[in-house]
N, C-alpha and C positions, 0 to 999 in steps of 0.2 A: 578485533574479533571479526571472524569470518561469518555473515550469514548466507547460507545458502537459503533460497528461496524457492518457493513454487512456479514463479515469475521465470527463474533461470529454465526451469523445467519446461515452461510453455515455450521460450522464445525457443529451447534448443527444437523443440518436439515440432514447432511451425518451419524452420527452416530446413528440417528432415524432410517434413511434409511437401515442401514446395521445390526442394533440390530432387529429391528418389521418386517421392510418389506412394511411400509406404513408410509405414515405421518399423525399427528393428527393434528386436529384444529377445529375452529369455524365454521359449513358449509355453516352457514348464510352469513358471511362475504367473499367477492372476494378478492383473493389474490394480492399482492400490486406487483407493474412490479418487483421488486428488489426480491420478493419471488421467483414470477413466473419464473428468470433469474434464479435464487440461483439452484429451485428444477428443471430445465433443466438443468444445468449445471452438476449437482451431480448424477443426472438420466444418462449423458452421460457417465460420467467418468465411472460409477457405474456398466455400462453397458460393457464397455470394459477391457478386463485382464491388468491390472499393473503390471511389472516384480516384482519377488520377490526383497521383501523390501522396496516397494512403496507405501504408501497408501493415501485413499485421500485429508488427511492432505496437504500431499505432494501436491499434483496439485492444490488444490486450493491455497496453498501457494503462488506458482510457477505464478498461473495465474491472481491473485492479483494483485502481486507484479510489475509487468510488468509496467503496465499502471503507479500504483502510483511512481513507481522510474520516467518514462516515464515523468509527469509531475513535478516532483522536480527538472531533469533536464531543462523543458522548463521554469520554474518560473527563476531557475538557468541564464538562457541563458538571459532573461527580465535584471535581474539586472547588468549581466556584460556590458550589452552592453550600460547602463549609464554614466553618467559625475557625481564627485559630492558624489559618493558613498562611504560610509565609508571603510576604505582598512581593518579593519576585516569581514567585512559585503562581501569582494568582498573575501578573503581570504576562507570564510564558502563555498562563494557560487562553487568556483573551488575547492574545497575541495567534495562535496556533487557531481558534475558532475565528477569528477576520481575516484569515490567511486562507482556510481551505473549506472555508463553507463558500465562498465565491469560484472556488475551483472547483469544488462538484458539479457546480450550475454550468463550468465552463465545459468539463468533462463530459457530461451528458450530452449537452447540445450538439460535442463532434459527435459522439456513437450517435446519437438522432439525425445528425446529419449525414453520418454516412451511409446509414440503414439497416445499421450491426447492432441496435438496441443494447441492454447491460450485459447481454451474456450469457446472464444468468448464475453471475461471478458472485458469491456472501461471504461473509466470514466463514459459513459452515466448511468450507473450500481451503480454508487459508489457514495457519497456524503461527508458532512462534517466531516459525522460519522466516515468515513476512513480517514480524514484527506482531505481528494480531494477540492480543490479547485474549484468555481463554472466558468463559461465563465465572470459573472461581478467581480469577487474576480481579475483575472486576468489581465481584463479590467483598475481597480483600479491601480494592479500596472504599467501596461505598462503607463500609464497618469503620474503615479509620479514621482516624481525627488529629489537628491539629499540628505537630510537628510529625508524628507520624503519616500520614494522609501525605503531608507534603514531598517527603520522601520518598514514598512510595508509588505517589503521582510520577516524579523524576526519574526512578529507576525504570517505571512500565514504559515509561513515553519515550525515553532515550531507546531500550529496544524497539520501540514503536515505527519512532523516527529511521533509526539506523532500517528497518525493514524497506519504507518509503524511499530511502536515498540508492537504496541498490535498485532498488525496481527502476528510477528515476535514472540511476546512470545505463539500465540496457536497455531505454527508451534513446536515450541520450548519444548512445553508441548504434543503436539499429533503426532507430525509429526516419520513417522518409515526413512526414505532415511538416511542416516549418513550424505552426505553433504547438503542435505537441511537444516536439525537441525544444523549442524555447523554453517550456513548462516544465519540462524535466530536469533543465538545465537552472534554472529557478529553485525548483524542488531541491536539488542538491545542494547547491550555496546557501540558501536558506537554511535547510532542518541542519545542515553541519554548523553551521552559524548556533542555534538553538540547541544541538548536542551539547557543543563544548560549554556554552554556558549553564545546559545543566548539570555536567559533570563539576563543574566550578561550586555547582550552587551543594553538591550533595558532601564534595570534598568538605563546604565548612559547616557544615552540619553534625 
C-alpha cells in the first residue's frame, strides 16, 4: 500500500521554495489548511539560518516526528492498561513506548538546538496519510477489550507505523544532519521489522 503523506508535500513544497523562490499552483483554487500550515511552516524555517549541516529535510523531519511518535505512544498506553490483551500484542506495545519516547527527547533537543523550535507541527495538521490516528479511531480503541482491543491495537499501529517509515525514508533520502539520517534510517529497519510481525500476529488471530 501506497501512503502518501503530508511529509511528501512539505519536502516537495521546501525544495520549490529554495530551487525558484516562489510556489506554483492553481490560483483559482484556496489552499487547503494542511497546505497553508506546510508553506508557514517552511516559510519560517526558511526564514531563519540553520547551523551548518542542517537542512530542512532536517526540521521538518524533526517536527513531524514529534507528534506521531507522541501518539504511538498514547495508543501504546490505551492497550497496556487493558485486561485480556494478547501478551505479544502487550510485548509490541512496551517495545514501541522504550523505542520512541527517548526519541522525542532526541528530536527536540536537535529543533532546540537548531533554533527552529516544534514548528508548531500537531496532529491537528496530520492525518491518515501520516498514519495519525483520528479522535474516533482512538475512541474505538479505548471501548475495546481483550481479543478485540488487541487487534485493533495492530491494525491502527501498522497504519501508524507504515506513516512513520515513509516520512523516515524522505528524511533518509533528503535529509543533510548525520544523526537525523541515522535515525531515520533506524526508524525504518525498526517499525518494518515491527510491521511484519504485526501483520503475522493479526494473520493468526
Amino acid at each position: 500500500m501506497k501512503i502518501r503523506t503530508s511529509a511528501i508535500a512539505a519536502i516537495a513544497l521546501t525544495a520549490a521554495l529554495s530551487l525558484t523562490g516562489c510556489a506554483t499552483g492553481n490560483d483559482s483554487a484556496a489552499p487547503s489548511t494542511t497546505e497553508t500550515t506546510t508553506e508557514t511552516t517552511a516559510q519560517t524555517a526558511d526564514s531563519q539560518a540553520l547551523p551548518d549541516g542542517v537542512n530542512q529535510s532536517d526540521v521538518m523531519f524533526a517536527q513531524m516526528m514529534i507528534p506521531h511518535h507522541e501518539q504511538a505512544i498514547e495508543m501504546s498506553d490505551i492497550i497496556l492498561a487493558k485486561e485480556g490483551v494478547d501478551p505479544e500484542v502487550i510485548s509490541l506495545a512496551e517495545a514501541v513506548k522504550a523505542a520512541q519516547g527517548p526519541e522525542i527527547e532526541q528530536l527536540q533537543g536537535w529543533l532546540d538546538a537548531w533554533g527552529v523550535g516544534s514548528g508548531g507541527q500537531d496532529m491537528g495538521h496530520m492525518g491518515h496519510g501520516d498514519g495519525i490516528m483520528t479522535e474516533d479511531d482512538l475512541g474505538k480503541l479505548e471501548k475495546a477489550d481483550g481479543a478485540e482491543a488487541s487487534k485493533l491495537w495492530l491494525e491502527q499501529m501498522i497504519m501508524h507505523h507504515e506513516g512513520a517509515v515513509e516520512m523516515a525514508e524522505l528524511e533518509a533520502a533528503g535529509g543533510s544532519d548525520p544523526a537525523a539520517v541515522e535515525l531515520a534510517n533506524s526508524i525504518v529497519e525498526t517499525q518494518t521489522v515491527e510491521i511484519d510481525q504485526m501483520r503475522e500476529l493479526l494473520e493468526a488471530m
